[in-house]
Every structure is written in structure tokens, then in C-alpha cells.
C-alpha positions in Angstrom: 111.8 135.6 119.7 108.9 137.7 120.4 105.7 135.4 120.0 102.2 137.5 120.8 100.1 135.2 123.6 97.1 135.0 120.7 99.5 133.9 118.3 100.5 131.0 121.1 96.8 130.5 121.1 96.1 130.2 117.6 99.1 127.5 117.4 97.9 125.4 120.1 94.2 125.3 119.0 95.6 124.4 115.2 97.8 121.4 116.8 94.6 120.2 118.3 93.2 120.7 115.4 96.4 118.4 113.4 96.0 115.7 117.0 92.9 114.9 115.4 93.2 114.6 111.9 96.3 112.8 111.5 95.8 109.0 110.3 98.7 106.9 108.2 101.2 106.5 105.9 102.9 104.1 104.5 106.9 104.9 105.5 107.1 102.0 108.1 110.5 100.4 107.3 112.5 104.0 108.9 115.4 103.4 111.3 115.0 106.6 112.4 112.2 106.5 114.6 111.8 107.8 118.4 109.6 106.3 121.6 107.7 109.4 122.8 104.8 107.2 124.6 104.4 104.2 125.9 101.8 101.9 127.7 103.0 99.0 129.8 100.0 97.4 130.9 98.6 97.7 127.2 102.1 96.7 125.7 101.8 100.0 123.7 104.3 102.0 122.1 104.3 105.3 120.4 107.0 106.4 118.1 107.4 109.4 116.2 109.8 110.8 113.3 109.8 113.6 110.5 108.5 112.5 107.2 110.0 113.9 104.0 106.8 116.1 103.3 108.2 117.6 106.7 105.4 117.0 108.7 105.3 114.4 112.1 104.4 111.2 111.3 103.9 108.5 114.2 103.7 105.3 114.6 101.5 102.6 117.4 103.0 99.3 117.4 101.2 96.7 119.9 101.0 93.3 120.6 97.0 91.5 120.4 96.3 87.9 120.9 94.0 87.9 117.6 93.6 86.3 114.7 94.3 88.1 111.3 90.7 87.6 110.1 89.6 89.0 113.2 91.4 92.3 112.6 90.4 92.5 109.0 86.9 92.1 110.0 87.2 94.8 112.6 88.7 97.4 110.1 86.1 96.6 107.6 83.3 97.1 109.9 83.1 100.2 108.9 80.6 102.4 110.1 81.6 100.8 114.0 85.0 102.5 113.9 83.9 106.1 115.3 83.3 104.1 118.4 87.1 102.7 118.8 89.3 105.6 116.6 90.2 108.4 118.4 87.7 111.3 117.4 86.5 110.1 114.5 82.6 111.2 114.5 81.5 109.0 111.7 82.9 106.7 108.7 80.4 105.3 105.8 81.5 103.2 102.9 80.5 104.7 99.7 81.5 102.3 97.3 82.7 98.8 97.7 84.3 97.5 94.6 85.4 94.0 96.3 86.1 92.1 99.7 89.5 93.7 99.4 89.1 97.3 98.1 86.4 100.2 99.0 85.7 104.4 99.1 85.0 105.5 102.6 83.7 109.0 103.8 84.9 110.2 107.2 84.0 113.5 109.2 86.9 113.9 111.8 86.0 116.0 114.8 87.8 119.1 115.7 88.0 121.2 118.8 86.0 124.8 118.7 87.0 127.1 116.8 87.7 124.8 113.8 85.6 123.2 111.5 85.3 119.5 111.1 87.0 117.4 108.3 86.4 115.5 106.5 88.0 112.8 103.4 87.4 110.2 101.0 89.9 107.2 101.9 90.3 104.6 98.8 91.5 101.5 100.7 93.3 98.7 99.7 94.2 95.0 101.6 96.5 92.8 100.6 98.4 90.0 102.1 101.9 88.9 101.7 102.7 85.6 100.7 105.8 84.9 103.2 105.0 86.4 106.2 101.5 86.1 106.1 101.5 90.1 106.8 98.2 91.5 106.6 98.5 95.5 104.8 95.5 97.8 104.9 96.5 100.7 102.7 94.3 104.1 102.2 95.0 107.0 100.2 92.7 110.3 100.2 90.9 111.0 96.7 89.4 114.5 98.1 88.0 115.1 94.4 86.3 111.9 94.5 82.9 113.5 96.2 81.8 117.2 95.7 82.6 119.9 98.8 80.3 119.9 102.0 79.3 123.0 103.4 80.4 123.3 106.9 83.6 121.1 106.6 87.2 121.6 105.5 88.2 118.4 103.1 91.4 117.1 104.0 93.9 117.6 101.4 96.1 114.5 101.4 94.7 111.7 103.8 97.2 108.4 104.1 95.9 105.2 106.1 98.8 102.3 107.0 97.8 99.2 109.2 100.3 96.0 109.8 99.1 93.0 111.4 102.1 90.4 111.4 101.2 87.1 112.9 104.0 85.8 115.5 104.1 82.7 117.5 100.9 81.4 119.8 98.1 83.1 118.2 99.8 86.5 119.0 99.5 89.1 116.1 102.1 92.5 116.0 99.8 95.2 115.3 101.3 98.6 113.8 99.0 101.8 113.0 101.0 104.7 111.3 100.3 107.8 109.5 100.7 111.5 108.8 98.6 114.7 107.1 97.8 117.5 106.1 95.1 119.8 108.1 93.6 121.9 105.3 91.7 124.7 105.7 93.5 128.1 106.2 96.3 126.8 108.0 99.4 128.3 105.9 102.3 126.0 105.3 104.5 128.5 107.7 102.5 127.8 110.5 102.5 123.7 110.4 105.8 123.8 109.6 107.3 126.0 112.3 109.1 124.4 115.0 106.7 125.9 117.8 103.7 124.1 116.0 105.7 120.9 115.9 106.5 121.0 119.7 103.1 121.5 120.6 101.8 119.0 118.0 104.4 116.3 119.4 102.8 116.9 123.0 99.3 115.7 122.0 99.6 113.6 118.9 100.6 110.5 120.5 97.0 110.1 121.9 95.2 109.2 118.6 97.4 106.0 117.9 97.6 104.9 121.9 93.9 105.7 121.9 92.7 104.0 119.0 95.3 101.2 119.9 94.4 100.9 123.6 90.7 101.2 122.3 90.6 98.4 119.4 92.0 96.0 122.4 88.3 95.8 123.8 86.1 96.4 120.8 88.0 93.4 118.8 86.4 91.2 121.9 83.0 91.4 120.6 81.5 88.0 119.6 81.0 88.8 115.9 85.0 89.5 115.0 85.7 86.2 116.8 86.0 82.8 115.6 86.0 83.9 111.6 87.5 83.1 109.0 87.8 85.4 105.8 88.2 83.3 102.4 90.9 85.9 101.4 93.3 85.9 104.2 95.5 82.8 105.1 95.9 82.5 108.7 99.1 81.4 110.0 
């Protein structure tokens, strides 16, 4: 197959481009999943698998001696989560419509020559009543704020987080997802199988990132020792 080295180029800078916009979906009971990364001294793992909209969807799954309050509070401190999620450049809450649901804006960065994304994320928590699981869900709603010059809005935008308490004060974290870049990437680019080997060598860094990342910001005195009327510690 005859491949031009600018059109190599161009597919590598757009799976830089798809490293870091990626973020979450919903898909997380799978058999089918692979390890393509792991951490030992973090106890993080990476996984990966094709979702049914074709594209790669991963998945982090780590270990944190947290409470669930803790997390929740950490993922609803909004506006501190560009300095912990792996090249986000900002997040602001437009509209918070209870302790358990809220619209966020994000601008995502992206590497030269792209521009930056951006998306509306309606997010959801919930808790089960077993297992005590903790479920943040977000969904994109790219209509919900007019166009910004400048930025690319992300056409669908899917945000998964698991925190499962286990034994000792030790919660399971999972953070899983998948996208779509936008823009004037055509369909039979990000779906080639050239783009999806070179988007499987870089994408695990935004979930071990943000994973290996959340381990030290979650230290911070004001996500410990709380305890959120809405969530039922174990």
C-alpha cells in the first residue's frame, strides 16, 4: 500500500489530535477488553477495545485508598480539574441544576496545527443501592451553547467514572471513554486501521495520566475527611 510521507504526517498529528480529546463512555461491563499499559508502582491499568461506533474506547482502572465522598468532591470541583486531567486547558460549570446533576464547558488542548475543542458535558451522579457504587455519567449536548470562534465543538462527548468501595477504606476507581474528534477529520480517516494503530500508541496516556495524576491532587486537605449528604459511605 502506497501511503505519501505527508499523508503519514497528517494521520499522526490527527491521532494526537484524538489522544487528547477522548474522555468516557458508558460500555464498562465488556469481556472483551485488552491490557495495552500498565503502572506497577501506581497499580494502574490500561485497557483498550473497539466500541460499536467503531472507534477505540479505553479504559483506567486503579486502586485509591479514598473515601467515596472524597472522589465525588474531587470530580465536582470543577474548575481544579485542568490541573489533574490530562490536557484539559479549562472546565467551568455553566449551570448547576442540583448537588447531583450540572452543564460543564471544557476547552481541550490540541497539538499545532489543530484547533482546540471544546464541549458542553451534562453530568449525572448517582449511587447504587447494593454496592454502594458511585457513577458519574456525562453526555455532550454540543447545541446546548452557541459556536466559539476559534474552536472545533466536539460532536459527541461521553464521560464514565466508577468508584466501587472494597474492603479497608480502599475504593476501585475506573475512568473509561471514547469520541469523536470533529472538525474536518472525514470518517475514512479515523476509521482506517493506520489511524487506529497510531491512535492505540498514544491514547493510553490520558487515562494513566489523569489516573496517576488524581492520586496526588485527591491528597489535598479540602477533599479529605468529608462527608456528602448524598452518598452513603460503606
Amino acid at each position: 500500500m502506497n501511503i505519501s510521507i505527508s499523508k503519514i504526517f497528517r494521520l499522526l498529528l490527527i491521532t494526537l489530535l484524538l489522544q487528547f480529546l477522548l474522555l468516557n463512555s458508558v460500555y464498562a461491563n465488556g469481556n472483551d477488553w485488552r491490557l495495552v499499559a500498565h503502572d506497577e508502582s501506581g497499580n494502574i491499568s490500561v485497557f483498550y477495545r473497539t466500541h460499536q461506533s467503531g472507534n477505540i474506547e479505553f479504559r483506567g482502572v486503579t486502586l485509591l485508598n479514598t473515601s467515596l465522598s472524597s472522589l465525588v468532591v474531587c470530580l465536582k470541583d470543577t474548575e481544579a480539574m485542568p490541573s489533574w486531567v490530562y490536557n484539559m486547558e479549562s472546565a467551568t460549570v455553566l449551570k448547576r441544576l442540583s448537588e447531583r446533576e450540572a452543564f460543564t464547558y471544557v476547552v481541550n488542548k490540541t497539538p499545532f496545527p489543530f484547533s482546540k475543542r471544546d464541549s458542553i458535558v451534562h453530568t449525572i451522579i448517582s449511587q447504587d443501592e447494593a454496592s454502594l457504587a458511585v457513577t458519574i455519567k456525562g453526555e455532550g449536548v454540543p447545541s446546548y451553547l452557541p459556536r466559539k470562534e476559534g474552536l472545533v465543538r466536539l460532536p459527541a462527548v461521553n464521560s464514565y467514572w466508577k468508584f466501587t468501595p472494597l474492603k479497608n477504606g480502599v475504593t476501585k476507581i475506573v475512568f473509561q471513554g471514547f469520541g469523536e474528534p470533529g472538525g474536518n477529520i472525514p470518517a475514512s480517516i479515523s476509521k482506517s486501521s493506520i489511524f487506529h494503530w497510531a491512535t492505540e500508541k498514544l491514547l493510553w496516556k490520558l487515562p494513566m495520566e489523569s489516573l496517576k495524576n488524581l492520586k496526588t491532587h485527591i491528597q489535598q486537605k479540602k477533599y479529605q475527611n468529608v462527608q456528602l449528604s448524598f452518598i452513603t459511605e460503606s
